[in-house]
SEMIRO-148520 format. One line per 2 residues: number of its first residue (from 1); their letters; for each residue x, y, z of C-alpha. Coordinates in pm, 1 decimal, m for minus. Layout:
N
NUM) A) X:Y:Z; ...
# end
This chain:
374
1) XX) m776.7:308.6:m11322.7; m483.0:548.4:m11205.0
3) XX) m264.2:455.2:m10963.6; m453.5:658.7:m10663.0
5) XX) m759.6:433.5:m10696.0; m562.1:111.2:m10745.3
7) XX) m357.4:189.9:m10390.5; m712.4:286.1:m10239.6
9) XX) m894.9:3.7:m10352.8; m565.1:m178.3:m10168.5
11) XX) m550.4:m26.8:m9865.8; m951.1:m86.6:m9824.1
13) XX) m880.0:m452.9:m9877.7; m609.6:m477.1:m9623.9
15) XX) m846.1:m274.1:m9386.1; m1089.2:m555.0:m9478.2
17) XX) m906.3:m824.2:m9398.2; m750.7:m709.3:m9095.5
19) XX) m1144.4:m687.4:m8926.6; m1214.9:m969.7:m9019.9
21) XX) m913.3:m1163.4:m8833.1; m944.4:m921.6:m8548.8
23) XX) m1341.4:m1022.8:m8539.4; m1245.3:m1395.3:m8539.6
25) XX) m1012.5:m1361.8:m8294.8; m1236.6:m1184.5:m8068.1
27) XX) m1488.1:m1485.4:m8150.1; m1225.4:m1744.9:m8039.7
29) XX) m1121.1:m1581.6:m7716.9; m1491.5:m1483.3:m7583.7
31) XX) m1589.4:m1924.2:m7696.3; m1237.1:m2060.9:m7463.0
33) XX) m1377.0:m1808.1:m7190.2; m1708.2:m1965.4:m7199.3
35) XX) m1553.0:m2276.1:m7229.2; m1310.1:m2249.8:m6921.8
37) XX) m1602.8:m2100.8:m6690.4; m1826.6:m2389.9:m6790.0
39) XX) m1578.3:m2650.6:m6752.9; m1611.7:m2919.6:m6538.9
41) XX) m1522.3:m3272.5:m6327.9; m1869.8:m3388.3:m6332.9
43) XX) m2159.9:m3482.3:m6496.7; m2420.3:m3182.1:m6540.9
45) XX) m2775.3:m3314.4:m6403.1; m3016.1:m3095.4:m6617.2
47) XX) m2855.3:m3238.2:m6901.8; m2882.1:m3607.5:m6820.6
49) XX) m3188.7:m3770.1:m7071.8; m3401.6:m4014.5:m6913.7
51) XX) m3322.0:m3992.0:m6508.3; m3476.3:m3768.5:m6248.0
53) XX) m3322.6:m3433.2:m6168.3; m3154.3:m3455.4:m5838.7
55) XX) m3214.7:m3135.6:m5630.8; m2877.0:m2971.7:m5471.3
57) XX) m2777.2:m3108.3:m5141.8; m2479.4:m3045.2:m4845.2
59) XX) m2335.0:m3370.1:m4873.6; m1953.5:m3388.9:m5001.7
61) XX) m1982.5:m3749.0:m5020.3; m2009.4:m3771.5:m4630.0
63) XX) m2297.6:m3850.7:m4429.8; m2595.8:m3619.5:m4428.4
65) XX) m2537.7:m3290.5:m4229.0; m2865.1:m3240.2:m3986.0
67) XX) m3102.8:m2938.6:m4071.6; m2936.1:m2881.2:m4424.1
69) XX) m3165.7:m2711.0:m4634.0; m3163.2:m2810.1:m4967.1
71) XX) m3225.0:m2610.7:m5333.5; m3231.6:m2310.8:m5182.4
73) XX) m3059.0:m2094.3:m5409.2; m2700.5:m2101.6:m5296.1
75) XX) m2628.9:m2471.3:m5263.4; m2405.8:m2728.1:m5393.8
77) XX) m2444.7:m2874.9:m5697.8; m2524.8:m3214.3:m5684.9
79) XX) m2254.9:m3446.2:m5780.0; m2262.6:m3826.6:m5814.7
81) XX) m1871.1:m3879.4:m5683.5; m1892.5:m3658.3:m5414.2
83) XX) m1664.7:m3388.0:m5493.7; m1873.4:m3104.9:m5507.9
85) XX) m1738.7:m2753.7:m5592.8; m1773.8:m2524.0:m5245.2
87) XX) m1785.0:m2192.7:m5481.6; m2114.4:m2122.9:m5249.9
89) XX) m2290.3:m2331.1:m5004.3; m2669.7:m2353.4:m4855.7
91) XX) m2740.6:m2185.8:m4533.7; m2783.6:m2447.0:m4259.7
93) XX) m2951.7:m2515.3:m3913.1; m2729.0:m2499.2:m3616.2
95) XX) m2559.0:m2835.9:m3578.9; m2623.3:m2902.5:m3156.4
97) XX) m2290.4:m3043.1:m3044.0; m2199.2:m3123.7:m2675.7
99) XX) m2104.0:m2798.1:m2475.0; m1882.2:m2802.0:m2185.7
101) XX) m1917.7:m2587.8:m1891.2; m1756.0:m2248.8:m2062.5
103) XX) m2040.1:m2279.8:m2322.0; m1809.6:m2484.3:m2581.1
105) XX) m1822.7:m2751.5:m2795.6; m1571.5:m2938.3:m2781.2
107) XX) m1380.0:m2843.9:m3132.8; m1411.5:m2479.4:m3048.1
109) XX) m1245.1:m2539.5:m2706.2; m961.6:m2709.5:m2878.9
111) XX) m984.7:m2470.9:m3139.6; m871.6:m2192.5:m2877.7
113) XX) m610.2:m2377.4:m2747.8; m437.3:m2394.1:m3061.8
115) XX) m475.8:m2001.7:m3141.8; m529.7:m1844.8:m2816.1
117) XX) m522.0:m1470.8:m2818.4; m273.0:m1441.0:m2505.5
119) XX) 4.3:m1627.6:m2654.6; m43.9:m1619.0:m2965.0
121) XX) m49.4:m1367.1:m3279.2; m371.7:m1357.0:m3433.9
123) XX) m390.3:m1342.1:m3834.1; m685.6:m1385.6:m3993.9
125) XX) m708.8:m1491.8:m4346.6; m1078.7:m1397.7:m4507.7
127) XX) m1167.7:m1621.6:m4811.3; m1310.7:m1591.1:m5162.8
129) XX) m1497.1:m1887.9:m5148.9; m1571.6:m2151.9:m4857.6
131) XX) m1293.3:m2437.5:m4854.6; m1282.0:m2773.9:m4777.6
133) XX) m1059.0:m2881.9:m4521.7; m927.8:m3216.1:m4733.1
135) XX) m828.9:m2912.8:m4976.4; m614.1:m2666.9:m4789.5
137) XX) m475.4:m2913.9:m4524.0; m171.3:m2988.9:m4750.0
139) XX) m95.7:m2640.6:m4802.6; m144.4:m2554.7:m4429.5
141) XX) 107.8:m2804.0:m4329.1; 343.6:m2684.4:m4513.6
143) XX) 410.8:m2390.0:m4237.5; 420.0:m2507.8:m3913.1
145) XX) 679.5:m2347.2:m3718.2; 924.5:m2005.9:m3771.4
147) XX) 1227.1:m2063.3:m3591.3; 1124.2:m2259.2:m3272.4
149) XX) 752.2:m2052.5:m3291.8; 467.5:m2312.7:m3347.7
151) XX) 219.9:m2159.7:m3606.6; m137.2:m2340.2:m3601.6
153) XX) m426.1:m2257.5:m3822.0; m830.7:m2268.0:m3697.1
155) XX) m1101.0:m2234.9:m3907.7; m1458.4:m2053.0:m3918.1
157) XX) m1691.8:m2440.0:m3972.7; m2030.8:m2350.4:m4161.3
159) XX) m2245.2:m2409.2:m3836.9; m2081.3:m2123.2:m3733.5
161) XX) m1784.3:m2267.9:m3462.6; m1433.4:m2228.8:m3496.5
163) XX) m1226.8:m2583.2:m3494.7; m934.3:m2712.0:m3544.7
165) XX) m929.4:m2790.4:m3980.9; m1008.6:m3131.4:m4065.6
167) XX) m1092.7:m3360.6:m4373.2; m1460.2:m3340.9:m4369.7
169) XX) m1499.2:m2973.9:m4258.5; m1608.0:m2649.5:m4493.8
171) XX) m1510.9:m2352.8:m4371.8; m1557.3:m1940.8:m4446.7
173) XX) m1301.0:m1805.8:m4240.2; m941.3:m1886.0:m4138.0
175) XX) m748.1:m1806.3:m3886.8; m354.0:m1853.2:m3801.4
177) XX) m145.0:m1812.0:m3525.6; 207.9:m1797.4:m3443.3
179) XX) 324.6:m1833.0:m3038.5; 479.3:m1496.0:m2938.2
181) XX) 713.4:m1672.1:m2746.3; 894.7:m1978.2:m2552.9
183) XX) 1114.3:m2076.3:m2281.2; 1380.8:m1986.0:m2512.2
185) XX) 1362.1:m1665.9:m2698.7; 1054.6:m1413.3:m2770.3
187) XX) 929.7:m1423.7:m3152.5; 1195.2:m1174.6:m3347.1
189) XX) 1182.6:m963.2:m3664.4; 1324.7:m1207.4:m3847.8
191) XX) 1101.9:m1488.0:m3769.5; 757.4:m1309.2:m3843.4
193) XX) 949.4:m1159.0:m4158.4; 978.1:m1511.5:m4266.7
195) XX) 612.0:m1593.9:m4130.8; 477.7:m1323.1:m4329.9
197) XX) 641.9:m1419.6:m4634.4; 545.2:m1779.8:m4613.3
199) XX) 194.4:m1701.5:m4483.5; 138.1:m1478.3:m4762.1
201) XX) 215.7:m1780.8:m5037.9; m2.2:m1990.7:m4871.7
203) XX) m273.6:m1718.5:m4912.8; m225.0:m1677.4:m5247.9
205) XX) m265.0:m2110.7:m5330.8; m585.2:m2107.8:m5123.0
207) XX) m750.4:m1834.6:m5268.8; m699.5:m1614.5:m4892.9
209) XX) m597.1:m1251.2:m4810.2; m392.2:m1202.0:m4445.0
211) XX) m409.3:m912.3:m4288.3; m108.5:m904.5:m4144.9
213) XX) m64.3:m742.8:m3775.1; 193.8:m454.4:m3729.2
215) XX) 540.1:m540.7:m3650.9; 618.0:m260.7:m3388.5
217) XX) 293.2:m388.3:m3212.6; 370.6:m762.1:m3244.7
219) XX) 754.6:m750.7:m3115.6; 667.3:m545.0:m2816.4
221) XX) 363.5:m851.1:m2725.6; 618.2:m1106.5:m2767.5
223) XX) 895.7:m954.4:m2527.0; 670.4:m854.6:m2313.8
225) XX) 514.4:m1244.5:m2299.0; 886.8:m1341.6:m2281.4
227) XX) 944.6:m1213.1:m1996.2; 698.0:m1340.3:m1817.7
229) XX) 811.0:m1682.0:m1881.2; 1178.7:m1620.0:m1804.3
231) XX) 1019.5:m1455.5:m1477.1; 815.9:m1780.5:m1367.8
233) XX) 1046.5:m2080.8:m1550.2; 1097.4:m2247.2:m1231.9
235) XX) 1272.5:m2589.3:m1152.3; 1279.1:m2710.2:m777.1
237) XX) 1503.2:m2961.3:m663.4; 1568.5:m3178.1:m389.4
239) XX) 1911.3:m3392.2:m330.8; 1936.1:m3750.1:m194.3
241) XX) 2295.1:m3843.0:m91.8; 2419.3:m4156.8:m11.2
243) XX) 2490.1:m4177.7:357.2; 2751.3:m4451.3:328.8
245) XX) 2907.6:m4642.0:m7.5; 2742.8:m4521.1:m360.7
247) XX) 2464.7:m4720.8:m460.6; 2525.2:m4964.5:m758.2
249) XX) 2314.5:m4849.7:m1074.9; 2169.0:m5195.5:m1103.7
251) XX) 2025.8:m5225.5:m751.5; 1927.7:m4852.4:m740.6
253) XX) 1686.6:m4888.6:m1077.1; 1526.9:m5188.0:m910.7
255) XX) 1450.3:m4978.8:m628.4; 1335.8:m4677.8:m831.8
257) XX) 1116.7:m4891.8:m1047.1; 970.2:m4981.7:m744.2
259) XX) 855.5:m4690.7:m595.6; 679.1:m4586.7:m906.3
261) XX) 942.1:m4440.6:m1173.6; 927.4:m4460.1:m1558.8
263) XX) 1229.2:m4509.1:m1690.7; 1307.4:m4283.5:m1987.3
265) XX) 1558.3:m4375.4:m2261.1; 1791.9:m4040.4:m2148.3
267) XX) 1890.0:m4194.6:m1849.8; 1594.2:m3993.9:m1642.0
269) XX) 1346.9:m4093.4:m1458.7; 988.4:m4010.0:m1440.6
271) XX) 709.5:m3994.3:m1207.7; 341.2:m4063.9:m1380.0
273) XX) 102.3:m3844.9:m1235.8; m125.6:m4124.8:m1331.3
275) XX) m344.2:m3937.5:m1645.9; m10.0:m3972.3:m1856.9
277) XX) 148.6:m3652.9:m1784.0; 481.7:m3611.0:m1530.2
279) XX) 495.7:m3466.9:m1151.9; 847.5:m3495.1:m1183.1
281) XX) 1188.4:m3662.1:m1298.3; 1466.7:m3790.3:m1136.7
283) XX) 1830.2:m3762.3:m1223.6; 2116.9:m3987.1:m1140.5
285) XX) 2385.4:m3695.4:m1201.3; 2605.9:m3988.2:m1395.2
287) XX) 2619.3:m4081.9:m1787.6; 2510.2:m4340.7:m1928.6
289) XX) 2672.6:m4662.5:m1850.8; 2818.8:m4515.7:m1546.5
291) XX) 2825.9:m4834.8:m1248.8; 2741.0:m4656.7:m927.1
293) XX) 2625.5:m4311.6:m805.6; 2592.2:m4163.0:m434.2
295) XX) 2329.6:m3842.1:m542.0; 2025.9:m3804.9:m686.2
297) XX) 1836.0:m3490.3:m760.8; 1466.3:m3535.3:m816.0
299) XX) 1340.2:m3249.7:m958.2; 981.8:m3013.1:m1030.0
301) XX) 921.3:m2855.3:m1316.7; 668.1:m2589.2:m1155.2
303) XX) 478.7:m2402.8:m1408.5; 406.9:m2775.8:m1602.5
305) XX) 222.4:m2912.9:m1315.0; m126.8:m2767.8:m1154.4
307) XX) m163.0:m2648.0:m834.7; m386.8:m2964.8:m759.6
309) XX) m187.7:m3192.6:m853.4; 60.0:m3122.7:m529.9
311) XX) 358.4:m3181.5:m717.1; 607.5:m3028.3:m485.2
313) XX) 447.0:m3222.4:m194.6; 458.4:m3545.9:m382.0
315) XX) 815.0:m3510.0:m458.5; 912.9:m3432.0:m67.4
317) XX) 698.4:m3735.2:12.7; 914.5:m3962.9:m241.4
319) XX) 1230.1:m3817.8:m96.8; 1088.2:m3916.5:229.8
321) XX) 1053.0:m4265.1:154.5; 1341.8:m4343.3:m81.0
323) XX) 1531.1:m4178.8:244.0; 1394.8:m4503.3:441.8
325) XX) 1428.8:m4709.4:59.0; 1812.8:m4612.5:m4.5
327) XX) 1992.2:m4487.2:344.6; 2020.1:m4137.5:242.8
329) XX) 1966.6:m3767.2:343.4; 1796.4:m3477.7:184.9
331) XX) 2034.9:m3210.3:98.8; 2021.1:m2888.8:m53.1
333) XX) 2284.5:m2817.3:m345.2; 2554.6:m2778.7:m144.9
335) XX) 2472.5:m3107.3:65.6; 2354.6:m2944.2:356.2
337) XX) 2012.2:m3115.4:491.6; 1687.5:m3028.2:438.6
339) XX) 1443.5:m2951.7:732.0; 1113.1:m2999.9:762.2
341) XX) 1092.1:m2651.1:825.6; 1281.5:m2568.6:554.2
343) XX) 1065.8:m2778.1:315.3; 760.6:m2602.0:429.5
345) XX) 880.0:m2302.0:348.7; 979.8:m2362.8:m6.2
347) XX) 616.3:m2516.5:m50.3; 465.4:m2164.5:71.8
349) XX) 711.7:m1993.0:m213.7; 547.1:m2287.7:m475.1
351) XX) 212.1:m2201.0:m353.8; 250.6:m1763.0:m402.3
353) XX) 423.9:m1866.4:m760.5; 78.9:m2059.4:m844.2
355) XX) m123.4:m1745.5:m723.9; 57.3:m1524.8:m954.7
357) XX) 43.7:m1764.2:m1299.9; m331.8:m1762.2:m1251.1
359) XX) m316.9:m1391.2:m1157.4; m152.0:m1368.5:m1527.7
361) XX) m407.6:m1614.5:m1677.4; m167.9:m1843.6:m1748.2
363) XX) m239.5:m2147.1:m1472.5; 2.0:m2351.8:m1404.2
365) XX) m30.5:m2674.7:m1554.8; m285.9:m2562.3:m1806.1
367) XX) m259.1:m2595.1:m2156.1; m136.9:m2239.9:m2209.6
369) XX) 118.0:m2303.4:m1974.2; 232.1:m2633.4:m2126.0
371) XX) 295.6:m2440.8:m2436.7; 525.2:m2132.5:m2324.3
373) XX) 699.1:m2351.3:m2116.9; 745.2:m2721.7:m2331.6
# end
């Protein structure tokens, strides 16, 4: 043979050879791909000798849903410990849950409390697959606040209401949102920079996509909410001063206690408006530890308490009778009595301030309201 046909005869070997790996290679690659999307936790029913094939069913290990149709193409696969996959899910009847008088259940009223479209900006976060709430909620919790800005996240349940996320919920749909502002400061750039970020790796370990709201539009919402709140964060006081010696600390709590206050470990006061929220506080104007004082200032927060509730009236009334209680005189805050007169009037300034909260949609008292201004 001459040397050309010796190098061909080579070269055709090495060609050989080198299909050959390449063709077992491809052969290994397309068996771990089979392998990895038939891999699974549990056992496989069809494959089970010897016991009865258990038709899919919507139970994750919890009790029975009502009206969940079962083997109906799309449904869970049946799975003996309860841990079903959610990579699809059976359509279901309408689960009929208490309504209030809005038209809510329940869930989805608390549900809009905790992303409410006024206060709060809205991201929603579509999903590849449903989710189990016992799944996510880890992740979730891991991004709870930007700056001082509570971020909450709702979630799209498969009878079709939005809730708050729990452990024995499946959801389609997610929703987040971040309060556009507080008594404090409006959200900033740099907060819903961060948000983003963080939202955006939460996305990516749940299998979500944000869409993410424009900035320009977002920071002119939250200044604009902001100043709102800076408009209407208003504190009333009233003044009791001592109309002869100062009033010993011990004495004066026994006769605080008595007329109703909670005491609170900052040296406050508190008065129970007797469904475990506060009408008002009162403050000694002394530290801690301090023996005697001759003024106190009881004080309204007025966008925390409803218009029902009377707040401003109860306080006058309790400054009435710790008047009769202590020897004392309502003052102003530069000690010059209050009138009756003068009282009323303030009350008619409480009562236009309530008119224009729920003008704004934003009640006083109300859980909105509670949140801008806590």
């Amino acid at each position: 043979m001459t040397d050309l046909q010796v190098s061909l005869l080579a070269a055709g070997g090495v060609f050989i050879a080198g299909v050959y790996t390449y063709n077992k290679w491809q052969e290994y690659k397309a068996r771990k791909t089979v392998e990895r999307a038939f891999a699974t936790d549990h056992d496989d029913v069809l494959m089970r000798v010897g016991e009865t094939r258990q038709e899919p069913s919507f139970d994750l290990g919890l009790n029975p849903i009502p009206g969940a149709v079962a083997g109906t193409g799309n449904g869970f696969d049946a799975d003996p410990s309860g841990s079903a996959p959610v990579d699809d899910f059976a359509p279901i009847a309408a689960v009929q849950a208490p309504v209030g008088p809005d038209g809510l259940t329940p869930a989805a009223e608390l549900a809009n409390t905790l992303v409410d479209p006024l206060i709060d900006c809205l991201i929603p976060l579509a999903l590849e697959i449903a989710v189990r709430g016992d799944k996510i909620l880890p992740v979730l919790q891991t991004l709870r606040h930007v700056g001082n800005k509570p971020v909450h996240f709702i979630g799209l349940h498969v009878n079709g209401d939005w809730e708050p996320i729990t452990h024995g919920g499946v959801y389609t749909k997610l929703q987040a949102g971040v309060q556009m502002a507080s008594r404090t400061t409006a959200l900033n750039e740099l907060e819903y920079s961060e948000l983003v970020t963080r939202l955006r790796a939460v996305a990516d370990e749940i299998g979500a996509e944000p869409e993410i709201p424009d900035m320009i539009e977002v920071m002119g919402e939250s200044r604009t909410l902001h100043r709102f709140v800076a408009g209407h964060d208003a504190q009333l006081g009233v003044n009791l001063m001592s109309n002869g010696a100062p009033w010993s600390m011990t004495t004066l709590i026994g006769a605080l206690e008595k007329q109703g206050f909670d005491v609170r470990p900052d040296g406050r006061f508190a008065m129970p408006d007797g469904e475990g929220g506060i009408l008002f506080t009162l403050s000694t104007n002394v530290t801690l530890g301090a023996d005697t004082t001759s003024r106190l200032t009881l004080l309204l927060d007025v966008p925390c308490v409803a218009p029902a509730r009377d707040g401003f009236g109860a306080m006058v009334t309790c400054a009435k009778q710790l008047v009769e209680r202590l020897d004392c005189t309502i003052v102003d805050d530069f000690d010059q009595p209050l009138t009756d007169a003068a009282l009323g009037g303030i009350n008619g300034q409480v009562l236009e301030f309530y008119q224009e909260m729920e003008a704004a949609d934003i009640p006083a008292g109300s859980t909105r309201a509670m949140r801008l201004f806590s």
